[in-house]
Backbone bond lengths (Angstrom), bond angles and torsions (degrees), N, CA, C in turn:
res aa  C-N    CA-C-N  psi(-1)  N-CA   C-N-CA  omega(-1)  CA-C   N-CA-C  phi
1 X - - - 1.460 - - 1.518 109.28 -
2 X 1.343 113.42 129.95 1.545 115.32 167.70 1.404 128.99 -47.19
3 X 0.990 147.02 86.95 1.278 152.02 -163.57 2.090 101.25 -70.92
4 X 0.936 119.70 -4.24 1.635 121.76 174.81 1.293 106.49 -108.28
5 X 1.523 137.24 29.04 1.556 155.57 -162.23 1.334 88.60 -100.71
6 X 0.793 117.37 151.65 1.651 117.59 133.61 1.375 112.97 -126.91
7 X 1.292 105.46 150.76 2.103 124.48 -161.00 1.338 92.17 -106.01
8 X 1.472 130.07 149.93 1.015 144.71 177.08 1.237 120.84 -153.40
9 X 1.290 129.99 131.81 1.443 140.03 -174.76 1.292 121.84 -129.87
10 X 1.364 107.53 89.68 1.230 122.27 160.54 0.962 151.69 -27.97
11 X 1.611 148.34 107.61 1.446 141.19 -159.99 1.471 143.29 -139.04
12 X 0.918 117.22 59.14 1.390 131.90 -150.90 1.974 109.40 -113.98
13 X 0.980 112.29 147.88 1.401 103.65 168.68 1.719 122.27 -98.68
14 X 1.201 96.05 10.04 1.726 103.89 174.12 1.375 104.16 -106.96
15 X 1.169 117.93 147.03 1.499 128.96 -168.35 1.656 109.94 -101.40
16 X 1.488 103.40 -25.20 1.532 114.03 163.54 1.663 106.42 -73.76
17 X 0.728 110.74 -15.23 1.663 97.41 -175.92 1.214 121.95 -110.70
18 X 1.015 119.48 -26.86 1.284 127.61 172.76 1.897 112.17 -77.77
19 X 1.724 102.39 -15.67 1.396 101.59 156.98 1.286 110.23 -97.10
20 X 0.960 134.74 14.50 1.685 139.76 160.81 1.622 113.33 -70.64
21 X 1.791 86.35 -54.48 1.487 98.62 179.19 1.425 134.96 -50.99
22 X 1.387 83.68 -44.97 1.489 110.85 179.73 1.584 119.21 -76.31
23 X 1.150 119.29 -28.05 1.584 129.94 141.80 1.498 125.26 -32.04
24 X 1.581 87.92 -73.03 1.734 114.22 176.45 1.829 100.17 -49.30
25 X 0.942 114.12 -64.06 1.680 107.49 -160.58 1.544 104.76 -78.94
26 X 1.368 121.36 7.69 1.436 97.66 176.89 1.568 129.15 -104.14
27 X 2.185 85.05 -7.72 1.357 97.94 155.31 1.736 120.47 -49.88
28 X 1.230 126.70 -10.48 1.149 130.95 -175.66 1.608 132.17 -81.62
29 X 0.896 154.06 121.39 1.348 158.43 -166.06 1.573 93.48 -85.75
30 X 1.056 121.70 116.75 1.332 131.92 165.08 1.207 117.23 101.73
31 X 1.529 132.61 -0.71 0.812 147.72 -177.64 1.514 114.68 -99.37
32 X 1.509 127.33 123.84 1.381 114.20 156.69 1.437 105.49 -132.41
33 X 1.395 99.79 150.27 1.691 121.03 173.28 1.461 97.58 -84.93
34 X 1.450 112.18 94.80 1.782 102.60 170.15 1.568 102.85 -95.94
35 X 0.819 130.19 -2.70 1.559 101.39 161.70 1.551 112.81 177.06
36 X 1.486 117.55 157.96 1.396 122.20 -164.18 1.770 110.32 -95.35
37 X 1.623 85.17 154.68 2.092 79.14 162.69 1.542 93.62 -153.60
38 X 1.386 98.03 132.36 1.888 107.31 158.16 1.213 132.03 -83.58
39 X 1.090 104.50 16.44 1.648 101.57 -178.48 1.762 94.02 -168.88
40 X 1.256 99.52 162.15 1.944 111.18 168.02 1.498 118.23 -55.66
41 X 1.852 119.96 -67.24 1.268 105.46 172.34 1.312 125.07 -63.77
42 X 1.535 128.07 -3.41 1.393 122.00 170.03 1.845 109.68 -83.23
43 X 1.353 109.81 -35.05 1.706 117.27 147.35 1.484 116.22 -16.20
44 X 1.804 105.10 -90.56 1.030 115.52 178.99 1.837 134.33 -30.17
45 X 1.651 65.08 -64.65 2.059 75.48 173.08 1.941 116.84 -58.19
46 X 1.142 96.62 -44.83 1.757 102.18 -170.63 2.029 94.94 -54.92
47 X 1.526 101.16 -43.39 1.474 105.94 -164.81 1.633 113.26 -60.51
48 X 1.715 105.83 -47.83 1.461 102.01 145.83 1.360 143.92 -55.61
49 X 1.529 115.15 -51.53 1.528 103.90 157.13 1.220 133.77 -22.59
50 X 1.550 117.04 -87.92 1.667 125.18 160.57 1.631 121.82 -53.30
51 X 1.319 114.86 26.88 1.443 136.48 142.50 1.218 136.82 -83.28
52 X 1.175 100.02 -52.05 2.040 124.29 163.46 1.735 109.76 -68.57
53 X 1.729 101.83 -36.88 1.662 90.07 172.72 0.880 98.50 -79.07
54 X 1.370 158.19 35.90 1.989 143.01 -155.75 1.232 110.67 1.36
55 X 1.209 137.67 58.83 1.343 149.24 168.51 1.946 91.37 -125.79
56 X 1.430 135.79 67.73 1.139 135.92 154.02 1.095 136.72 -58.34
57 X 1.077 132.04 99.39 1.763 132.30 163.76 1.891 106.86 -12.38
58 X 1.413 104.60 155.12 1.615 109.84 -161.13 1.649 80.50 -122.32
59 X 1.458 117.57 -28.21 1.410 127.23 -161.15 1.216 100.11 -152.32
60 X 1.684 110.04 167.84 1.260 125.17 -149.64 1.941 89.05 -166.44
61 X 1.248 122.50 89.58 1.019 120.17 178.73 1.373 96.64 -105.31
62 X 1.780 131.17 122.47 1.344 152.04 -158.12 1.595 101.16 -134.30
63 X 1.247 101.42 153.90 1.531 108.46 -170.69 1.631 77.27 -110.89
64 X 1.371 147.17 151.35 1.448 148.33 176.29 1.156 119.25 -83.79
65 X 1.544 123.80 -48.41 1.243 161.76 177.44 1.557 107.35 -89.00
66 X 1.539 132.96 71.02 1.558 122.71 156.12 1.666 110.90 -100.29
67 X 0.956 113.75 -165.21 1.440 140.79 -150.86 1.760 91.54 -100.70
68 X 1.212 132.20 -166.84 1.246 126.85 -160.96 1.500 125.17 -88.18
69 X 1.422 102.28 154.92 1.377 83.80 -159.77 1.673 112.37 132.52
70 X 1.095 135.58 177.54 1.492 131.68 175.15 1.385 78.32 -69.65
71 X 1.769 97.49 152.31 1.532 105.60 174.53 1.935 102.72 -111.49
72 X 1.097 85.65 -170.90 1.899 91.20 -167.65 1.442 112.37 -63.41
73 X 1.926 113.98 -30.30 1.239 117.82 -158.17 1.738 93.57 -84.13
74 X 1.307 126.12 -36.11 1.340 130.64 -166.74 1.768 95.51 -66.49
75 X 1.572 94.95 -64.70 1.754 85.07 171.59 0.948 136.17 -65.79
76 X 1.420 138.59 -3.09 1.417 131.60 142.32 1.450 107.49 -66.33
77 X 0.982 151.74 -28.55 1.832 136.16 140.39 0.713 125.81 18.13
78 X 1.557 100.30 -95.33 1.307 153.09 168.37 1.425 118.80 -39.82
79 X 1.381 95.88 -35.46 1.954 87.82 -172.81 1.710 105.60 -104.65
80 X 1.182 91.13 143.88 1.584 109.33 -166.44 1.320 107.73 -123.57
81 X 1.431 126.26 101.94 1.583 131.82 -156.95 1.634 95.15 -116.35
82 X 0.904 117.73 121.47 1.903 126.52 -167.86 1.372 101.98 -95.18
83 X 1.752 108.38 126.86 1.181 128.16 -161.71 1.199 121.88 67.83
84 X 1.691 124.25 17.49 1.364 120.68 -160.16 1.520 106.11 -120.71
85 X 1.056 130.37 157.71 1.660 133.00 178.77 1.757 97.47 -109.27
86 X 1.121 107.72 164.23 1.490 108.91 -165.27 1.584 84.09 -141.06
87 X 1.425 108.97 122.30 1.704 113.11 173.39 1.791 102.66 -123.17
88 X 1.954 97.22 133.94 1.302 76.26 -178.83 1.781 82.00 -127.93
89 X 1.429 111.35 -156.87 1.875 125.65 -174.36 1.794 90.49 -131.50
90 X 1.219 98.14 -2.71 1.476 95.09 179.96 1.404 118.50 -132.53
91 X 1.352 125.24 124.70 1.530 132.49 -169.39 1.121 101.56 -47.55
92 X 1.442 144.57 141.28 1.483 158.79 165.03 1.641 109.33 -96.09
């Protein structure tokens, strides 16, 4: 595995957008979208999962505001990405 990648996990509760996203970032060289989430606790869990495989997310792109359910801002909380800075547009 390329270790100069960066992993990204996607999070949105629209299914159009998150294939937008996933469009948008693959124009990117170094960038991969490894994997999706529709909701926050499906976030969480995926973020742990690919923790235990040591294959960790580098990023955590969250929609803040979803539909029901833990919302994006609670699960960015919650998720704890090692060595990682967490930038949001919205106070936590």
């Amino acid at each position: 595995e390329d270790m100069s990648v960066i992993r990204v996990l996607l999070v949105d509760d629209h299914p159009v957008v998150r294939a937008g996203l996933r469009a948008l970032l693959g124009d990117f060289d170094g960038l991969e979208v490894a994997a999706e989430a529709a909701d926050g606790a499906s976030a969480v869990a995926e973020v742990a999962r690919q923790e235990a495989l040591g294959t960790p997310f580098d990023v955590v792109l969250m929609d803040l505001q979803m539909g029901s359910g833990l919302d994006g801002a609670e699960a960015t909380r919650q998720i704890v990405l090692p060595a990682a800075r967490r930038f949001s547009f919205y106070d936590l």
